[in-house]
C-alpha positions as CSV (number, residue, x, y, z in Angstrom):
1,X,-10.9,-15.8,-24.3
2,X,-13.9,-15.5,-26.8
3,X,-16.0,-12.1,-27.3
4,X,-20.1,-12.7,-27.1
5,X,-22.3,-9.6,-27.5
6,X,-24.8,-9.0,-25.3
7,X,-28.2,-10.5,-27.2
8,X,-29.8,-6.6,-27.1
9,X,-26.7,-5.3,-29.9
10,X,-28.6,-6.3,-32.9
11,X,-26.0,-4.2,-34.9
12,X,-22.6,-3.1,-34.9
13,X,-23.8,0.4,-34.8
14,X,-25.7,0.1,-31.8
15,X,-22.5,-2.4,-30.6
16,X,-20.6,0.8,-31.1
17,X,-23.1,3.6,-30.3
18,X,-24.8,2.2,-26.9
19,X,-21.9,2.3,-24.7
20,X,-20.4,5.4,-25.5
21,X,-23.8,7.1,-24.5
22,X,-24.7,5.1,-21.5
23,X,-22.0,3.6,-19.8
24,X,-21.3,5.5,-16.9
25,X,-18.2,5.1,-14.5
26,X,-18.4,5.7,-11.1
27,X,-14.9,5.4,-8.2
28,X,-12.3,6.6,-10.6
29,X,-11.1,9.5,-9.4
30,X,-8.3,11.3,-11.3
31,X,-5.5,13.9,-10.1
32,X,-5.5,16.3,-12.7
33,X,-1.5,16.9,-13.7
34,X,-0.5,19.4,-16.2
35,X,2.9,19.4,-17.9
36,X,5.1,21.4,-20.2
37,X,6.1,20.5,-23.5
38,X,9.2,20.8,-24.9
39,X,7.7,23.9,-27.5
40,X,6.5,25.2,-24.6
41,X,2.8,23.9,-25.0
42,X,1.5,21.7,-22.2
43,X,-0.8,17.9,-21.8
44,X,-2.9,17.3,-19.3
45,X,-2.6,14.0,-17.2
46,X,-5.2,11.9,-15.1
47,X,-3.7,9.8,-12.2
48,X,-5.2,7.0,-10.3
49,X,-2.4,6.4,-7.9
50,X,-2.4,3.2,-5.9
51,X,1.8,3.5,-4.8
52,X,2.7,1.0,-7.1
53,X,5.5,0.6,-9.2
54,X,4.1,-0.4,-12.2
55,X,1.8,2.0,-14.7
56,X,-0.8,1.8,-17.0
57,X,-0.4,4.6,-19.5
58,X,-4.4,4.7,-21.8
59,X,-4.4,6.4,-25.0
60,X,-7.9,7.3,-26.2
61,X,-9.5,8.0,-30.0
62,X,-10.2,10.4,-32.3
63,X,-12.1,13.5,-30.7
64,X,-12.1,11.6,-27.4
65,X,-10.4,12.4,-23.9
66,X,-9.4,11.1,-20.7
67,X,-13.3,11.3,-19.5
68,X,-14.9,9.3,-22.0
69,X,-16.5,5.9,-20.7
70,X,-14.1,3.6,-22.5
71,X,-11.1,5.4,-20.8
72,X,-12.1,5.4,-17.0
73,X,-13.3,1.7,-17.7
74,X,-9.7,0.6,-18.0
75,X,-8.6,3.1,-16.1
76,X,-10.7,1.4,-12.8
77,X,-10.3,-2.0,-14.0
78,X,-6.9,-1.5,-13.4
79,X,-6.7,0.4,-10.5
80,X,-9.0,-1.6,-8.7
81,X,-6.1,-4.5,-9.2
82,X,-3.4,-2.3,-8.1
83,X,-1.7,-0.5,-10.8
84,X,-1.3,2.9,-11.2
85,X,-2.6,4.3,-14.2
86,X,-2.4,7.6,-16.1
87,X,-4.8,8.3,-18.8
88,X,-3.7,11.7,-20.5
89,X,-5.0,13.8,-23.1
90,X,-3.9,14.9,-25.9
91,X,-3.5,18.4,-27.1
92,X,-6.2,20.3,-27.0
93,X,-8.7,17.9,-25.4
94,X,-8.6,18.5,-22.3
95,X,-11.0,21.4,-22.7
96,X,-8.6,23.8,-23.1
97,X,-7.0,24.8,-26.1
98,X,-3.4,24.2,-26.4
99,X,-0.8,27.6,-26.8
100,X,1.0,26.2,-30.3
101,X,-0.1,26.3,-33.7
102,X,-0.5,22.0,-34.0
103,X,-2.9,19.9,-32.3
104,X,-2.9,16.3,-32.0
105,X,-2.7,13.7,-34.5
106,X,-2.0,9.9,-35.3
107,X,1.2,10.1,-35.3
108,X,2.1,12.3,-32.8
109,X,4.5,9.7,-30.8
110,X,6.9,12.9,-29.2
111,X,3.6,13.9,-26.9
112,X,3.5,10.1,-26.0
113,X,7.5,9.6,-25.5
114,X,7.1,12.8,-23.2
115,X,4.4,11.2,-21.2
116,X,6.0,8.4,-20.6
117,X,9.7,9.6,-19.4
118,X,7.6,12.1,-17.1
119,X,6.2,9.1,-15.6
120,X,9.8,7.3,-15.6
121,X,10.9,10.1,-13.4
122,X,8.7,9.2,-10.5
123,X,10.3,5.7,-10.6
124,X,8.3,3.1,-12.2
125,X,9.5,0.0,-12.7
126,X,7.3,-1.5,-15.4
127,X,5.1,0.2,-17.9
128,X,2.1,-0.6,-19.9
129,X,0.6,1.0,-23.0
130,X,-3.1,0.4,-23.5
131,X,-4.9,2.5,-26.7
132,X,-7.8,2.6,-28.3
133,X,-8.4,3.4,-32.3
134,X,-6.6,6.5,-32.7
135,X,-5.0,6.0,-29.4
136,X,-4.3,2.7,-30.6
137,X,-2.7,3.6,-34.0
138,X,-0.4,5.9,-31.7
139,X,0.7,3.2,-29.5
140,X,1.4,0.6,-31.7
141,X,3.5,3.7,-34.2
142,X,5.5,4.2,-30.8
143,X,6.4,0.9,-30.2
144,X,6.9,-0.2,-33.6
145,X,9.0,3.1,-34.7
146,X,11.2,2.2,-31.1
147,X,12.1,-1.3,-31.8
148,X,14.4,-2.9,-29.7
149,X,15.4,0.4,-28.9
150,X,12.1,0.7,-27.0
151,X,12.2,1.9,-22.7
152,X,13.2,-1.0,-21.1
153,X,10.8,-0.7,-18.4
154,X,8.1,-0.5,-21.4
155,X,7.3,-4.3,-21.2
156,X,3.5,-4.7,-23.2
157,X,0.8,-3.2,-25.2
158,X,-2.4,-3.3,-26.2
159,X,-4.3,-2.0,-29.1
160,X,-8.0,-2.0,-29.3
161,X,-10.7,-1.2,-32.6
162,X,-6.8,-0.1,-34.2
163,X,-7.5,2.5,-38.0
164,X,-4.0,0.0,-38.9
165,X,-4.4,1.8,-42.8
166,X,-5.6,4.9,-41.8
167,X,-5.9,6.0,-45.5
168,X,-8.6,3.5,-46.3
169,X,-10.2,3.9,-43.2
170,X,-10.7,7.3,-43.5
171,X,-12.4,5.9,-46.6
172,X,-14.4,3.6,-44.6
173,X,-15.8,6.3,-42.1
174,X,-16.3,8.3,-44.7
175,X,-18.9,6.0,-46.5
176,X,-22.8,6.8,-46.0
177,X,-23.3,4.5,-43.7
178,X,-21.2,5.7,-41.3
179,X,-22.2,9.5,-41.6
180,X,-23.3,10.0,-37.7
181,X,-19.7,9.0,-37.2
182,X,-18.1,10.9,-39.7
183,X,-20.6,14.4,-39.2
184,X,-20.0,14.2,-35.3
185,X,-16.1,14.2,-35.7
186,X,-16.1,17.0,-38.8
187,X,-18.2,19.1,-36.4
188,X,-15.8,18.9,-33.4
189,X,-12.5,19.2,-35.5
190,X,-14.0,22.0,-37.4
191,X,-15.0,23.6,-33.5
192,X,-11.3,23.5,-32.9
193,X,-10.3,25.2,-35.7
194,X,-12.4,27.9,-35.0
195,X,-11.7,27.8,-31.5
196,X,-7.6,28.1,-31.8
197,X,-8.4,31.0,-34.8
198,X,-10.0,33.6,-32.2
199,X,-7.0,32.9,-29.7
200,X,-4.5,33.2,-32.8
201,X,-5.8,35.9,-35.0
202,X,-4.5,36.1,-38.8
203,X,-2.8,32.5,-38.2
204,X,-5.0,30.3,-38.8
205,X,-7.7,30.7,-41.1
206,X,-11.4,29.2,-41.3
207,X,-12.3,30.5,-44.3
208,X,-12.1,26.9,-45.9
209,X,-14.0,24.8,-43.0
210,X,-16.9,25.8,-45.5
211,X,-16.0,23.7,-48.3
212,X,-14.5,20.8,-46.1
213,X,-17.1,18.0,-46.2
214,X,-14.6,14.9,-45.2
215,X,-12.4,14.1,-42.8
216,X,-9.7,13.7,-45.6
217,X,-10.8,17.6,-46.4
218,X,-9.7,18.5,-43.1
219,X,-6.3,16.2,-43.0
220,X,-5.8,17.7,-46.2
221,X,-6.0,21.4,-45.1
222,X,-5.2,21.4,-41.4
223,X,-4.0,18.0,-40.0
224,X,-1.1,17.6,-42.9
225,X,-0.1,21.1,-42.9
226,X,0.1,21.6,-39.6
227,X,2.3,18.9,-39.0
228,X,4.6,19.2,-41.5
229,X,3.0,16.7,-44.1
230,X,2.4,17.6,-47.9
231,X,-1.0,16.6,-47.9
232,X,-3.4,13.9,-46.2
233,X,-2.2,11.0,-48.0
234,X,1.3,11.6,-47.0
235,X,0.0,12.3,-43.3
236,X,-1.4,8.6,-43.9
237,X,1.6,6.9,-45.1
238,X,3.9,8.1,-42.5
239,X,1.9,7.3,-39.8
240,X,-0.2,4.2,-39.7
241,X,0.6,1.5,-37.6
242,X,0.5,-1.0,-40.4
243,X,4.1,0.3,-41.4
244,X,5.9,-0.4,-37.8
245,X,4.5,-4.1,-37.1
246,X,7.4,-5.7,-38.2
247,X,9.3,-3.6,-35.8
248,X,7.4,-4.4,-32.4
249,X,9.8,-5.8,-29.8
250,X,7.3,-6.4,-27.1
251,X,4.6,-8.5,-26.0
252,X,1.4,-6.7,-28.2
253,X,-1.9,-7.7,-28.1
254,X,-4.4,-5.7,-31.0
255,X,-8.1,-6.4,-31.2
256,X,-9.8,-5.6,-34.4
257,X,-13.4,-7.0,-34.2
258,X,-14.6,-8.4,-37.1
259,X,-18.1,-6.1,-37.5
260,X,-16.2,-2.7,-36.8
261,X,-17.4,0.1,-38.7
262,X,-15.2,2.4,-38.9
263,X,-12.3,-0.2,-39.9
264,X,-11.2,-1.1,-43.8
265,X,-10.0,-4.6,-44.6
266,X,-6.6,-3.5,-44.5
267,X,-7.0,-3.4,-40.8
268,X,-7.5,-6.8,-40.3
269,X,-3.8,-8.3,-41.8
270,X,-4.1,-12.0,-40.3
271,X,-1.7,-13.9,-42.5
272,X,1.2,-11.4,-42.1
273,X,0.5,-11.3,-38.3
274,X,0.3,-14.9,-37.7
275,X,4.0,-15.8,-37.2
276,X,5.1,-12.4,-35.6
277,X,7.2,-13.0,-32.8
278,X,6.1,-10.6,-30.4
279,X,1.9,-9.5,-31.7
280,X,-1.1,-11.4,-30.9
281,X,-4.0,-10.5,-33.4
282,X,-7.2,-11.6,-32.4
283,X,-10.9,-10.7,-34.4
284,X,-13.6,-11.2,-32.8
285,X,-16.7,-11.7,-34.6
286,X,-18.5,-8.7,-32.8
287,X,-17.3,-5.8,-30.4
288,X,-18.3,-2.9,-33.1
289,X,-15.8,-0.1,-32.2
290,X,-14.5,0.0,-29.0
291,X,-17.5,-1.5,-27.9
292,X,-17.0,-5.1,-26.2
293,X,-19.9,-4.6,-23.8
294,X,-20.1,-6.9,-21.6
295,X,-23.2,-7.5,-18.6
296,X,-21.2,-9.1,-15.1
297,X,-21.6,-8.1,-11.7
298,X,-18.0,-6.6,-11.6
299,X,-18.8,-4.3,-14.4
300,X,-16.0,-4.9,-16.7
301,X,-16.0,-4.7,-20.1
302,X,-14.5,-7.9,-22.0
303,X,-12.0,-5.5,-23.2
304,X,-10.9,-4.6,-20.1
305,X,-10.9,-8.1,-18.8
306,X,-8.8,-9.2,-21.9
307,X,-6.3,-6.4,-21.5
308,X,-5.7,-7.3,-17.5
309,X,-5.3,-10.9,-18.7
310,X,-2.7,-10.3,-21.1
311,X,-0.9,-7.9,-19.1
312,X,-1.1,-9.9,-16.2
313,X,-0.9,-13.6,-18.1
């Protein structure tokens, strides 16, 4: 199932940019769910129920939430075919900041694990995990750390526009040509920051978003800390993706296109995925990051075409 781009993306940039502007989403319509944590902090949940007993559970990227474009795409392709599907947020973007002292992260596979025996308990059969980049790096950590170990009614997933080395993509997003990318995220991390100070007075301080000019500066003096790494590069190493491949148990589909800007080389391991039992990777020459736009009457997205056709295939 090949990927063409749409003659008007010229770029990857604009492969990447133009959809996450324009797209718009119409007849999803979420039930809001809120649920506790076990440190007594809470995640917001989206539902599109249909009664069935199999779920779609769609992890989004970096700065992202359960509203943006490429989320309530998947989410209605879908639903539209019968599947229930929760898309939830992670901590604090839900546009409420979360009560403890952590926020999300890449590796934060407890607030996924939790989302997924919550949903258990209402008696689904099967599950699916669909994520993209950051969301993607999360699902693949979960099913990779779980093994054969994994839920048994956990029976796929799929990754799109995956950070698989999220050290050297940090490098990658970091490089000038990428600094809309990188500005836009620093600015809304550092928001946070300052956000979850004036709830939590003389706990967390902001005094060093000043000199922070990366996104490794901020993993460095927020993400690792508060999350119980020594510094980013240890944040890195314990949590990409790259590390649990070899441990996937399940049919896994990840789709790194080729032109994606955000994404180091180290993100695109071919030869050591080629005879994996269990993970199809597949490149496309285009798609930017989580792009995939795709012009049809039905108004699907290749990626959400592909991702019904290897969950359903």
């Amino acid at each position: 199932m090949q990927y063409e781009a749409p003659l008007i993306y010229f770029s990857a940039h604009l492969e990447t940019i133009l959809p996450a502007l324009f797209r718009k989403i119409k007849n999803v319509d979420y039930t809001r769910e809120r649920i506790n944590t076990p440190d007594d902090d809470f995640l917001d949940l989206d539902w599109v129920q249909n009664n069935s007993n199999q779920l779609v559970v769609i992890s989004h990227g970096l700065e992202g939430s359960s509203t943006r474009p490429y989320i309530k795409g998947m989410a209605r392709a879908f639903s539209t075919q019968g599947y229930d599907v929760l898309a939830w947020n992670f901590r604090g973007c839900s546009d409420q900041i979360n009560k403890q002292l952590r926020f999300y992260h890449s590796g934060a596979t407890d607030d996924l694990h939790h989302v997924i025996t919550h949903a258990l308990a209402k008696g689904y059969k099967k599950v699916y995990l669909i994520g993209f980049s950051l969301g993607g790096n999360l699902t693949l950590k979960y099913v990779g750390e779980r093994g054969t170990n994994i839920l048994s009614q956990v029976k796929m997933a799929v990754a799109f526009s995956v950070p698989l080395d999220l050290y050297t993509s940090c490098v990658k997003i970091s490089e000038a040509s990428n600094f809309v990318y990188s500005r836009r995220f620093l600015n809304n991390l550092k928001a946070k920051i300052i956000s979850k100070a004036a709830v939590m007075p003389g706990v967390l301080e902001t005094e060093k978003l000043k000199n922070i000019k990366t996104l490794k500066d901020f993993d460095d003096n927020y993400t690792a800390p508060l999350h119980g790494f020594k510094d980013a590069i240890h944040y890195y190493n314990t949590c990409s993706s790259i590390n649990f491949l070899d441990d996937i148990s399940i049919p896994t589909l990840i789709v790194n296109a080729k032109n994606d800007p955000f994404l180091s080389r180290e993100c695109y391991p071919e030869d050591r995925l080629r005879e994996h039992k269990y993970v199809l990777f597949e490149t496309p020459e285009r798609g930017g990051h989580v792009g995939f736009t795709e012009f049809n009457k039905e108004g699907l997205y290749w990626s959400e075409k592909r991702a019904l056709n290897f969950i359903e295939g």
